[in-house]
N, CA, C and O atoms as CSV, one atom per row, in Angstrom:
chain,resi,resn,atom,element,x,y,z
A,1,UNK,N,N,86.294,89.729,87.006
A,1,UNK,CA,C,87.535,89.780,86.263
A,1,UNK,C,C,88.697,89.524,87.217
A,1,UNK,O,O,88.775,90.251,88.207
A,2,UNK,N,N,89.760,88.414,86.997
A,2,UNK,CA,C,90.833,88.112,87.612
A,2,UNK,C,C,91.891,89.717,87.501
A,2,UNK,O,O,92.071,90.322,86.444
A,3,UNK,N,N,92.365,90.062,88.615
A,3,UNK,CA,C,93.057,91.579,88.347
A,3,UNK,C,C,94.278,91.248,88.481
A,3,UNK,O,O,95.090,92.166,88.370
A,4,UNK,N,N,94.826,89.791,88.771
A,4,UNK,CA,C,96.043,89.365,89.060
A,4,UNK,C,C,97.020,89.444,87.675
A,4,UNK,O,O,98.215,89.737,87.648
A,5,UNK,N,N,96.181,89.107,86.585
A,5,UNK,CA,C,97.009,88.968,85.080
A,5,UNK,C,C,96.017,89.783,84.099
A,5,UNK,O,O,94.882,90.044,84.497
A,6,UNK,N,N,96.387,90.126,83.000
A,6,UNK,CA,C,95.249,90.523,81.973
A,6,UNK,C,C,95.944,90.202,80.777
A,6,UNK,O,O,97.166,90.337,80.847
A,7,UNK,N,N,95.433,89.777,79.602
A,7,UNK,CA,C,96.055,89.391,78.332
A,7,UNK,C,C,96.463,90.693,77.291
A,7,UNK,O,O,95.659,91.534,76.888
A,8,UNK,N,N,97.616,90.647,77.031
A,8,UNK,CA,C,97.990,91.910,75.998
A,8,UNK,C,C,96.525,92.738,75.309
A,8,UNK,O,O,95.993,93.840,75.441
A,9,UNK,N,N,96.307,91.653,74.631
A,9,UNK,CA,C,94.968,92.532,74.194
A,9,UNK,C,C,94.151,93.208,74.845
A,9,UNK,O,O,93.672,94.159,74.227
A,10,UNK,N,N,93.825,93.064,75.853
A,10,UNK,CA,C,93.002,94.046,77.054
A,10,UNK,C,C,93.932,95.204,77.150
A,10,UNK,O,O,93.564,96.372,77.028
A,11,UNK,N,N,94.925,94.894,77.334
A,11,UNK,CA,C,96.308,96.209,78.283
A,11,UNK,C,C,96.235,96.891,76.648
A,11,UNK,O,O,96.459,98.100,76.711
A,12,UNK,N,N,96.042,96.532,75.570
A,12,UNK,CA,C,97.028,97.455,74.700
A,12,UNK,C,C,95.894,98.093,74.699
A,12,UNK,O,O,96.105,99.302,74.788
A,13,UNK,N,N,94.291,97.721,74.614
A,13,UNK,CA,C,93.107,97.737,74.555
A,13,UNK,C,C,93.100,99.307,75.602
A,13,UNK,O,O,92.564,100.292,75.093
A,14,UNK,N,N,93.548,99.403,76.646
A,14,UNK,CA,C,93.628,100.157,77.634
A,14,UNK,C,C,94.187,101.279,77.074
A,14,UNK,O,O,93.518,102.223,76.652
A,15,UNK,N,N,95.668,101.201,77.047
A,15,UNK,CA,C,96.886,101.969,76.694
A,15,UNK,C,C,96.301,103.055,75.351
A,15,UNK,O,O,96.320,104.285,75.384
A,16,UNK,N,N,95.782,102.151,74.172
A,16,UNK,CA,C,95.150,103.012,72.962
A,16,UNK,C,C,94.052,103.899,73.660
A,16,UNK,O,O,94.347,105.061,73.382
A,17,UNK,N,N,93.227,103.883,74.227
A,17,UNK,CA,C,92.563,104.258,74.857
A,17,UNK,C,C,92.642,105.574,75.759
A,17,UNK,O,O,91.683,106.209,76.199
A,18,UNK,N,N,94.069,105.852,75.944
A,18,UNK,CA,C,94.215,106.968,76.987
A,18,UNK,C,C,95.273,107.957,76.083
A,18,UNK,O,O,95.840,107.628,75.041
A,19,UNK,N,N,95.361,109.144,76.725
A,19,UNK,CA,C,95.927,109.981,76.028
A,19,UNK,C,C,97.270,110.651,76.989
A,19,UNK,O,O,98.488,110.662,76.812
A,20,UNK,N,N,96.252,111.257,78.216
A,20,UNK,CA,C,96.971,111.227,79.372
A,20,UNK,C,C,96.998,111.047,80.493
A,20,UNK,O,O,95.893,110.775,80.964
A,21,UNK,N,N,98.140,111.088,81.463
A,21,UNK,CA,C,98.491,110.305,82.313
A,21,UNK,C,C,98.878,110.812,83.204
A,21,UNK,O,O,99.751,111.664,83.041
A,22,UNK,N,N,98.210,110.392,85.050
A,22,UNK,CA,C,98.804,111.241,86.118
A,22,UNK,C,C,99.757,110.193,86.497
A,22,UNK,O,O,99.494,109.007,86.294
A,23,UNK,N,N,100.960,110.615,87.092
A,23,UNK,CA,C,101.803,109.451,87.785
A,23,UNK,C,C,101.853,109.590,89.056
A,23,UNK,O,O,102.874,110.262,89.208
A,24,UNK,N,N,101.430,109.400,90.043
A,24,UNK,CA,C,101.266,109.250,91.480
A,24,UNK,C,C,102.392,108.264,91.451
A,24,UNK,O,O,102.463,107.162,90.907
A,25,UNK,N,N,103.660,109.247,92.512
A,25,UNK,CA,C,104.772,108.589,92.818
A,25,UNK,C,C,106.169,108.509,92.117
A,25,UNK,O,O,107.192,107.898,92.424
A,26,UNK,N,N,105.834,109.407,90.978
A,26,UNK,CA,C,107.001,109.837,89.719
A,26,UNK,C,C,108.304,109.668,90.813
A,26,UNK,O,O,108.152,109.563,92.030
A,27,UNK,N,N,109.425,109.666,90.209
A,27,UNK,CA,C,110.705,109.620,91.204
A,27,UNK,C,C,111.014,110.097,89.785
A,27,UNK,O,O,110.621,109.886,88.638
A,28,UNK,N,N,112.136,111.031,90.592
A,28,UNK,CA,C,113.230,111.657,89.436
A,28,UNK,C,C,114.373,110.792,89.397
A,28,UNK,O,O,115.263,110.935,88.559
A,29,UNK,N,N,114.379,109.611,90.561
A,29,UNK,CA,C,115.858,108.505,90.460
A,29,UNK,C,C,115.579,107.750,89.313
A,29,UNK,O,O,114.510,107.185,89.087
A,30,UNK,N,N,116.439,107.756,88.692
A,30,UNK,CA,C,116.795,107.198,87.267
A,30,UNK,C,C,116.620,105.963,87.618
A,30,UNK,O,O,116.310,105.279,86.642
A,31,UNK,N,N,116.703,105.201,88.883
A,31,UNK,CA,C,116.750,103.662,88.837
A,31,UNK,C,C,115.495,102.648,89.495
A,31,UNK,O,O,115.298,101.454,89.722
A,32,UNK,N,N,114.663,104.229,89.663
A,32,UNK,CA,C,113.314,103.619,90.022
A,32,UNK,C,C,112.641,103.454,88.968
A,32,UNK,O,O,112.860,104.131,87.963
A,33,UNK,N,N,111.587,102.404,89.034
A,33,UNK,CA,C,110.615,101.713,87.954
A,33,UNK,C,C,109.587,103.240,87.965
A,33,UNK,O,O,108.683,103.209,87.130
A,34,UNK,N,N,109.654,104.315,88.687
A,34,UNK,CA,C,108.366,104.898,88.170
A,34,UNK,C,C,109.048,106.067,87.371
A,34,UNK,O,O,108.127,106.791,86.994
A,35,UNK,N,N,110.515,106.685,86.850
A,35,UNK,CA,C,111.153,106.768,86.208
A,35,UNK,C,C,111.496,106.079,84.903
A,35,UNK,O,O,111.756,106.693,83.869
A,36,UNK,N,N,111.476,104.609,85.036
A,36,UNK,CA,C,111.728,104.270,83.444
A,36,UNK,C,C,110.033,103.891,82.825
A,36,UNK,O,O,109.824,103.541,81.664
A,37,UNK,N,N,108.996,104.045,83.832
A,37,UNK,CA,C,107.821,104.395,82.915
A,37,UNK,C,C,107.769,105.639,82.719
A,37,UNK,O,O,107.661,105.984,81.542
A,38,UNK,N,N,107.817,106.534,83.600
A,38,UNK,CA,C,107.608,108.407,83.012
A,38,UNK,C,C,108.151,107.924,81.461
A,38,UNK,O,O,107.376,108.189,80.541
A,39,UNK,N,N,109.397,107.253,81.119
A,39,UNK,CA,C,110.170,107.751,79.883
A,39,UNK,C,C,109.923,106.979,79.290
A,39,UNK,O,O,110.490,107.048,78.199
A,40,UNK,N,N,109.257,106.095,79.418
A,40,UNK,CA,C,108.681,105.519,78.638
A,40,UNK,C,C,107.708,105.958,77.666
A,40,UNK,O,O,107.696,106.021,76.437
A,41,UNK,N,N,106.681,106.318,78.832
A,41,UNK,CA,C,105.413,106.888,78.352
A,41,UNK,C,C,105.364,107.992,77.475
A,41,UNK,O,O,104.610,108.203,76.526
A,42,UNK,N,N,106.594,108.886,78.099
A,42,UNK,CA,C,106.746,110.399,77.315
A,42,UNK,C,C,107.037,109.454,76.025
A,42,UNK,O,O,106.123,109.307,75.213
A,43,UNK,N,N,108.199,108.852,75.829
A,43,UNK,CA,C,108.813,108.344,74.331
A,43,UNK,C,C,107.330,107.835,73.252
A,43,UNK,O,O,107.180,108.113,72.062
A,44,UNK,N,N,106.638,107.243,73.910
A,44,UNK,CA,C,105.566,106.785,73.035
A,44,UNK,C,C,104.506,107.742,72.926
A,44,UNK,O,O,103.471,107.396,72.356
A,45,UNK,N,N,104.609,108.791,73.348
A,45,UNK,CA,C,103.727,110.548,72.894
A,45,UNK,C,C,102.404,110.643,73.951
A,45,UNK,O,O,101.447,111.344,73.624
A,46,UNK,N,N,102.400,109.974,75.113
A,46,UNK,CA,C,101.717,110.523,76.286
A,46,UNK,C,C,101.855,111.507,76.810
A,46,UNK,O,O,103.059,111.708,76.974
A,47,UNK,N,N,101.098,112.490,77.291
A,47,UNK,CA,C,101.282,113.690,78.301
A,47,UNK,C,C,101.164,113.211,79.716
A,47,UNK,O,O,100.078,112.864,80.181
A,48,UNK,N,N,102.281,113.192,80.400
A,48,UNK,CA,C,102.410,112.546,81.846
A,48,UNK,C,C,102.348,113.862,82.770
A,48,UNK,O,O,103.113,114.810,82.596
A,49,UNK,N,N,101.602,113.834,83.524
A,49,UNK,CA,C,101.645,114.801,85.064
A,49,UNK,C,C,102.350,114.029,86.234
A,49,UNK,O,O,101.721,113.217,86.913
A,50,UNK,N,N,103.452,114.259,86.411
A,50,UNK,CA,C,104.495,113.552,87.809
A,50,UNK,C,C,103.440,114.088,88.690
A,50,UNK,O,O,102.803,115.138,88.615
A,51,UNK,N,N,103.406,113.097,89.563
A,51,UNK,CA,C,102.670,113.741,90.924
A,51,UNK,C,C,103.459,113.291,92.405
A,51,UNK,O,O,102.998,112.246,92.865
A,52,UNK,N,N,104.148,113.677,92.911
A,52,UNK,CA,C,104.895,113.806,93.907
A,52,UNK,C,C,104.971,114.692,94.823
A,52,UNK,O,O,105.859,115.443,94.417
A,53,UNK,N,N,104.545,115.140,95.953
A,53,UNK,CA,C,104.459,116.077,96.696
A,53,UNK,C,C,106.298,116.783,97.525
A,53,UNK,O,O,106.605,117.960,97.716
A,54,UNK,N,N,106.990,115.737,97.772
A,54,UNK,CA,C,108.241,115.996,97.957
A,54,UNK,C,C,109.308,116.938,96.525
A,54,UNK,O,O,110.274,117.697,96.455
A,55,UNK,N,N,108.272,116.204,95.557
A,55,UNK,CA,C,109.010,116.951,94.312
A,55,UNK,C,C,108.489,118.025,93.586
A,55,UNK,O,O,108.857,118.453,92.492
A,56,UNK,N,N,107.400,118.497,94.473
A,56,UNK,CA,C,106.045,118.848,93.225
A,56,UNK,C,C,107.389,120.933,93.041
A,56,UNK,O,O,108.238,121.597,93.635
A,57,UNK,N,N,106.655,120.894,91.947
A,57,UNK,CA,C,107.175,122.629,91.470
A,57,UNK,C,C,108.757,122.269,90.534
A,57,UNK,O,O,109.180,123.143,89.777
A,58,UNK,N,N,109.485,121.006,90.676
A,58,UNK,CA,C,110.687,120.746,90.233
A,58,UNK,C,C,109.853,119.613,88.642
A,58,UNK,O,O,108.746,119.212,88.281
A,59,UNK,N,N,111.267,119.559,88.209
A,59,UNK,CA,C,110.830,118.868,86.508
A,59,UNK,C,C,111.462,117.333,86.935
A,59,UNK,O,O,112.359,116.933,87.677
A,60,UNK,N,N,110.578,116.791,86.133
A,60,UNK,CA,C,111.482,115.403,86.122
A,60,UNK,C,C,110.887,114.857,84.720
A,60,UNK,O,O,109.716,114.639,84.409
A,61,UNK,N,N,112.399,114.668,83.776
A,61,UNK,CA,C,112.104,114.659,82.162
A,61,UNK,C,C,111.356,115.199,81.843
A,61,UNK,O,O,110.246,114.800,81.492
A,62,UNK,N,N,111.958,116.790,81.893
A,62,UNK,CA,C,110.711,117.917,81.498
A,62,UNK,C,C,109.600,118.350,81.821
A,62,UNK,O,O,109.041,119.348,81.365
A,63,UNK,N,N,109.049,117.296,82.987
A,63,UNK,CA,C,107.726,117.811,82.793
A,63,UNK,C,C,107.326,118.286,84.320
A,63,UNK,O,O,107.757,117.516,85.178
A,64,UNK,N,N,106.703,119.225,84.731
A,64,UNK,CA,C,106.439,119.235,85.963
A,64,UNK,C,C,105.963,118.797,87.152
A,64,UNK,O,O,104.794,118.460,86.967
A,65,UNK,N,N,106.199,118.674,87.989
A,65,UNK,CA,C,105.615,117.826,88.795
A,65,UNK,C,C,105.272,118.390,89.985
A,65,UNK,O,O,105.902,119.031,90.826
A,66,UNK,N,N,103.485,117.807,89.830
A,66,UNK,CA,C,102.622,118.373,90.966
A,66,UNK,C,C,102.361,117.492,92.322
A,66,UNK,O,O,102.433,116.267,92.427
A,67,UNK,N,N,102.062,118.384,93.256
A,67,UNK,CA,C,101.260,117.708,94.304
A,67,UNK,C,C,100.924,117.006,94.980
A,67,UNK,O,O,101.441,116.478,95.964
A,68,UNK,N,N,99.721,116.897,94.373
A,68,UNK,CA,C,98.849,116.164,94.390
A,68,UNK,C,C,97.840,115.838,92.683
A,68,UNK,O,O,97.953,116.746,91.861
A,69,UNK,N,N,97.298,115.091,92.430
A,69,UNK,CA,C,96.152,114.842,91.732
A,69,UNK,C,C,95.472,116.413,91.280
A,69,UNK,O,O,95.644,116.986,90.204
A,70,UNK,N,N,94.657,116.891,92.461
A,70,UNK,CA,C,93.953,118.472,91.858
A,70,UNK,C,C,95.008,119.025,91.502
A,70,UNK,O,O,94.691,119.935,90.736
A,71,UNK,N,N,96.134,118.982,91.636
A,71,UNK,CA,C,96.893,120.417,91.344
A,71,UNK,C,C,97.465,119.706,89.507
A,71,UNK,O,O,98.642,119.864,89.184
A,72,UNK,N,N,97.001,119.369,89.047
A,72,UNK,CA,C,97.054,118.542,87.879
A,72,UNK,C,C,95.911,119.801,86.935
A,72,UNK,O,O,94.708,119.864,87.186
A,73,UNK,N,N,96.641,120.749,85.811
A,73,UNK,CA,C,96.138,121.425,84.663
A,73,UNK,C,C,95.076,121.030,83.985
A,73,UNK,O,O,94.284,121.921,83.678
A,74,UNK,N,N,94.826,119.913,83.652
A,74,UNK,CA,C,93.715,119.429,82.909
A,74,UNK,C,C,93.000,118.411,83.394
A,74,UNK,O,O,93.446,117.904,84.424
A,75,UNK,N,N,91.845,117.890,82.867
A,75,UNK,CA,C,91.555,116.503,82.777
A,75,UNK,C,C,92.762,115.075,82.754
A,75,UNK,O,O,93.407,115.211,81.715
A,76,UNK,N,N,93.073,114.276,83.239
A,76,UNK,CA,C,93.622,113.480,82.757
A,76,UNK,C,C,92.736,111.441,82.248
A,76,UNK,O,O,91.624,111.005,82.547
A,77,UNK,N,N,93.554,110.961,81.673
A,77,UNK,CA,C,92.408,109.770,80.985
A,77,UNK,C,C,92.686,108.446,82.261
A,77,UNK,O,O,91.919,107.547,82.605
A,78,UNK,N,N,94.399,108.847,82.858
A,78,UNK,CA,C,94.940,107.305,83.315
A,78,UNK,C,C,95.410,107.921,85.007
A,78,UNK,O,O,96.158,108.870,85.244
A,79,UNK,N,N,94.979,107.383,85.612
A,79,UNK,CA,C,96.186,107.474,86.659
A,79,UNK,C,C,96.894,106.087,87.410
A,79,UNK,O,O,96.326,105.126,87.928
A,80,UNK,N,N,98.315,106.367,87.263
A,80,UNK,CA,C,99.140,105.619,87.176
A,80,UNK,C,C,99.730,105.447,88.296
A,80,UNK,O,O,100.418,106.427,88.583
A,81,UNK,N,N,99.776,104.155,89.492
A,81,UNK,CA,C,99.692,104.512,90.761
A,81,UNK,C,C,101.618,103.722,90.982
A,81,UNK,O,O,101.964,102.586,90.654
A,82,UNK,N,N,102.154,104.390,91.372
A,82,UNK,CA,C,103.790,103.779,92.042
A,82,UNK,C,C,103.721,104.614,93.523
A,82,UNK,O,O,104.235,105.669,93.895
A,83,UNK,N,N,102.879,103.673,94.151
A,83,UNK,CA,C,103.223,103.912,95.896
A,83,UNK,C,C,102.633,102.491,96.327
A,83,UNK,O,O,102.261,101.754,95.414
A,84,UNK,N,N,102.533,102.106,97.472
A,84,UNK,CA,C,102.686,100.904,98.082
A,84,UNK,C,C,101.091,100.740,98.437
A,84,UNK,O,O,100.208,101.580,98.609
A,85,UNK,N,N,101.092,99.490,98.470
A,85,UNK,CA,C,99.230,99.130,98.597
A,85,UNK,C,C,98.721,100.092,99.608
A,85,UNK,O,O,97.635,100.552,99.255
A,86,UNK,N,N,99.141,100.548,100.741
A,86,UNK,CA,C,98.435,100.984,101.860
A,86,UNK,C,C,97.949,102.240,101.660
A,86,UNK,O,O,97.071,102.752,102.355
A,87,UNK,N,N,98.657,102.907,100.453
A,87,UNK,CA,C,98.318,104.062,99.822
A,87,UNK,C,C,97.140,104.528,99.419
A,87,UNK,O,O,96.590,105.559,99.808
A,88,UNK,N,N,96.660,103.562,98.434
A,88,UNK,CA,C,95.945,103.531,97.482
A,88,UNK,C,C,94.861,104.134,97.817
A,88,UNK,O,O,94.418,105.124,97.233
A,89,UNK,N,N,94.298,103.523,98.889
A,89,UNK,CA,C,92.844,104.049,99.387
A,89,UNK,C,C,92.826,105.703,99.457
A,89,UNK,O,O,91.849,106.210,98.907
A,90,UNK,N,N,93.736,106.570,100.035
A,90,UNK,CA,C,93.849,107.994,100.276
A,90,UNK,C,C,93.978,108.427,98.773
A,90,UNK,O,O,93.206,109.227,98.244
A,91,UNK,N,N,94.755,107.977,98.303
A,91,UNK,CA,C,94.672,108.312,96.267
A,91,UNK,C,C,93.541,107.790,96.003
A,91,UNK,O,O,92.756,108.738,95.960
A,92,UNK,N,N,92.811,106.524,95.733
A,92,UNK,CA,C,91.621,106.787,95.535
A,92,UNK,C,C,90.492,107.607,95.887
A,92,UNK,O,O,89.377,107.423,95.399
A,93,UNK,N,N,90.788,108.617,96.825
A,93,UNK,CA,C,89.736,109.148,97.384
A,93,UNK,C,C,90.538,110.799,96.511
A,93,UNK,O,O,89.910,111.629,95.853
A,94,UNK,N,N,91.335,110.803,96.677
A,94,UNK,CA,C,91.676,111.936,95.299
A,94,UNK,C,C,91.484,112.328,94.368
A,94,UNK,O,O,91.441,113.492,93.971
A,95,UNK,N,N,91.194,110.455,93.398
A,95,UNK,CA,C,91.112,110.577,91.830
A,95,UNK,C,C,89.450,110.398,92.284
A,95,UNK,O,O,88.753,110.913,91.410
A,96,UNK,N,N,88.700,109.870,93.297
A,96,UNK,CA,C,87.222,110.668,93.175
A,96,UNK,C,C,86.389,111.996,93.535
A,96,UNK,O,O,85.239,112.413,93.677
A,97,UNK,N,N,87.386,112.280,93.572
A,97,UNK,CA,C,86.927,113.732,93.868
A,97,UNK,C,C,87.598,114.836,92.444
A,97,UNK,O,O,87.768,116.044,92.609
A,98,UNK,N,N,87.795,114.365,91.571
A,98,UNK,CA,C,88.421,114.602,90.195
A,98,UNK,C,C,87.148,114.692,89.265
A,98,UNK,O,O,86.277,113.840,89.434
A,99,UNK,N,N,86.975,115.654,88.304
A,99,UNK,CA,C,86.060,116.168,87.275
A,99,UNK,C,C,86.713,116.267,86.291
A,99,UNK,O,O,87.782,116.872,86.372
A,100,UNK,N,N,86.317,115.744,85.122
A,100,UNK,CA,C,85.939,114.299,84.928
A,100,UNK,C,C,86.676,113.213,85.967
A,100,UNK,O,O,87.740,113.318,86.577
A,101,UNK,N,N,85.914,112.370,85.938
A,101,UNK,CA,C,86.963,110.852,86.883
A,101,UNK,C,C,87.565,110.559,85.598
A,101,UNK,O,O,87.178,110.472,84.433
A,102,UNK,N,N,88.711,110.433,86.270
A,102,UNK,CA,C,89.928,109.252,84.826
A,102,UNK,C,C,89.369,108.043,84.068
A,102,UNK,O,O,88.728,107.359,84.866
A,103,UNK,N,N,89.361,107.444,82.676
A,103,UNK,CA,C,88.911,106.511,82.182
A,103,UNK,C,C,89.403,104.904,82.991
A,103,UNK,O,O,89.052,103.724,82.979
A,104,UNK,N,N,90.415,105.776,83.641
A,104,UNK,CA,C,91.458,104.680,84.077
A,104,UNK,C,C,92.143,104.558,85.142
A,104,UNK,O,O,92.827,105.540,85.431
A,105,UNK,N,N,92.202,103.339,86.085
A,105,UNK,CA,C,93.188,103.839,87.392
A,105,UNK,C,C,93.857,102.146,87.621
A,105,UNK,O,O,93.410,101.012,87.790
A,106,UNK,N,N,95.477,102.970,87.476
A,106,UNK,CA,C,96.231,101.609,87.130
A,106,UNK,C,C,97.042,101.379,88.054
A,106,UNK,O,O,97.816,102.271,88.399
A,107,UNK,N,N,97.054,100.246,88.613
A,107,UNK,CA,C,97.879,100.072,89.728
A,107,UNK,C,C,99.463,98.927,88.971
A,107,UNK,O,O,99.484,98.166,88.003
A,108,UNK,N,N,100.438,99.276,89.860
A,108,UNK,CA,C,101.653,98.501,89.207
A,108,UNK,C,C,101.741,97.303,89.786
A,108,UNK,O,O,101.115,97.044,90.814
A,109,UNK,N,N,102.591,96.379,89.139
A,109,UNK,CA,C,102.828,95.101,89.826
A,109,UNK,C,C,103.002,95.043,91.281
A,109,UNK,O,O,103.820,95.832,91.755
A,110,UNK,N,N,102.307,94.160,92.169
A,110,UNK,CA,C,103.311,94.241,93.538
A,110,UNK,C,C,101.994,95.308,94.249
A,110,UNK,O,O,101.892,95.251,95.474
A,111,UNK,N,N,101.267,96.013,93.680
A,111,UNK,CA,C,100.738,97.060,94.201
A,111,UNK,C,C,98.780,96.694,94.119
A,111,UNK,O,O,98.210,96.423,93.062
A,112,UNK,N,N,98.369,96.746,94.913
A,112,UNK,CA,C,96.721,95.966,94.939
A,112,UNK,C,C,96.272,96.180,96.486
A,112,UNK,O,O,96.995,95.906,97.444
A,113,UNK,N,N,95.345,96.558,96.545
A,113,UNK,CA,C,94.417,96.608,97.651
A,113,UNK,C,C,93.036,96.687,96.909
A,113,UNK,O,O,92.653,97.433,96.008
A,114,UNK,N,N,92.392,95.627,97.615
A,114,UNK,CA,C,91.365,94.592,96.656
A,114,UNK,C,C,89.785,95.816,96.739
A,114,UNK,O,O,88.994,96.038,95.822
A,115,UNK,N,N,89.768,96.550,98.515
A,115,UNK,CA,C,88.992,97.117,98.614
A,115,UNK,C,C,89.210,98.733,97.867
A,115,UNK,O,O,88.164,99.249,97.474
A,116,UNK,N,N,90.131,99.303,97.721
A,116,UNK,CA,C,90.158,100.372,96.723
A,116,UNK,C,C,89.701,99.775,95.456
A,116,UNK,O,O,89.358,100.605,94.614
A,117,UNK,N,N,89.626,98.700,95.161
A,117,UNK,CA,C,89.320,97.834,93.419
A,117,UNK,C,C,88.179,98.328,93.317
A,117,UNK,O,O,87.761,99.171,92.524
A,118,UNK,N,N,87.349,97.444,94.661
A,118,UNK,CA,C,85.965,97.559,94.349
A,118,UNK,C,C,85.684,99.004,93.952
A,118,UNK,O,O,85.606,99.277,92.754
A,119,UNK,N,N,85.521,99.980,94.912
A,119,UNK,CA,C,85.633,101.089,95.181
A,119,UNK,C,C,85.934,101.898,93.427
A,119,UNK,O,O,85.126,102.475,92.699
A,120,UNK,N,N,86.989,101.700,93.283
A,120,UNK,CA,C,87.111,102.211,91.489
A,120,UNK,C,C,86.584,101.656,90.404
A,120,UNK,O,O,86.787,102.154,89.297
């Protein structure tokens, strides 16, 4: 599967599919992209877990924000990655060590490291 593009129908295919959502990298700045998805997501009736360690115990659009990944209340279906490729690998080794594993692990535009792919 090409991971560079995917056709609406796959993504919405995805999106119906999940319920909730960790955000690795939430920012409470209003003018960051992982901010106008949190509000996004909340607006369309997702349960989002911010995951930010600089922010974790503070709210951002209500909702709290943890950690790390384990320090996350429930199961979650998606995790939603806004940190920079070099990241990924140390978060992937987070969301596998997670019970249940997520249905889903989504990386944002701009954001790809090919060997965490395989790996998930």
């Amino acid at each position: 599967m090409n991971h560079d593009s995917y056709d609406n129908t796959y993504i919405a295919g995805i999106l119906n599919s999940v319920k909730t959502v960790a955000m690795v990298g939430a920012s409470p700045n209003d003018v960051r992209p992982s901010f106008f998805v949190l509000k996004y997501l909340l607006a369309k009736g997702f349960s989002v877990f911010p995951i930010n360690p600089g922010h974790a115990g503070k709210e951002i659009l209500g909702r709290t924000v943890y950690a790390s990944l384990a320090d996350v209340p429930q199961p979650v279906d998606m995790v939603d990655i806004f940190r920079g490729s070099v990241a990924v690998p140390g978060i992937l080794d987070q969301i596998l060590r997670l019970d249940p594993l997520p249905k889903v692990v989504w990386m944002q535009l701009g954001v790809r490291n090919d060997e965490a792919a395989v790996r998930a």
